[in-house]
N, C-alpha and C positions, 0 to 999 in steps of 0.2 A: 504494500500500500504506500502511497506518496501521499496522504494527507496524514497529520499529525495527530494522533491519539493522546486524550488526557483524562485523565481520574473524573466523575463526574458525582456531584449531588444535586440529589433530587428530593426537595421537600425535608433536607436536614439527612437524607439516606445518602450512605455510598453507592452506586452503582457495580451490580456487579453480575457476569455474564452468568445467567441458568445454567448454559450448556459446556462452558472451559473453567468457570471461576475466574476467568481475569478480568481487569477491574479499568482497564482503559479503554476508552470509545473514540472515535472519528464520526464527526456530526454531519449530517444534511438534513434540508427542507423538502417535505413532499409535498404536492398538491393533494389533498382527500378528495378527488373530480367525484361527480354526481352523474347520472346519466342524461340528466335536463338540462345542467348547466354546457355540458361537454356537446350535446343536440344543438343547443343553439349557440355554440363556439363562445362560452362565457367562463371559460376553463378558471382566465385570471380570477373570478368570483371565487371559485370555490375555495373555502379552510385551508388553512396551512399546518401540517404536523410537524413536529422537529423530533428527529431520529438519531438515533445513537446505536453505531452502530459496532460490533464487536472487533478490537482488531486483531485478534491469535482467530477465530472462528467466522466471523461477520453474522452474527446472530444480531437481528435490530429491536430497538426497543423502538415504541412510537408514543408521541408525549403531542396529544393536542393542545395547540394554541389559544388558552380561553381568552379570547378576546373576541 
């Protein structure tokens, strides 16, 4: 991997992977697309998730955007 993996908390938790135990992530943003939105090409509309993703396994976690 060429993005940077760092230790992550979440709501006061370490993060740590279910499936290797290792405990650093490399983040992106997904779109959560809808079927309605994505029909009538409104993609940019849809939620945004921020992901963490595992870097020994790449197992992701997904952490909706409450906003």
């Amino acid at each position: 991997m060429n993005k940077k993996a760092n230790k992550v908390t979440i709501v006061g938790k370490d993060l740590i992977c279910p499936v290797c135990d290792h405990d650093e992530f490399w983040t992106r943003e997904t779109l959560m697309n809808t079927s309605g939105a994505t029909f009538l090409g409104f993609d940019w509309a849809n939620k945004a998730a921020t992901n963490y993703v595992c870097n020994v396994c790449g197992y992701v976690y997904w952490f909706l955007n409450k906003q």
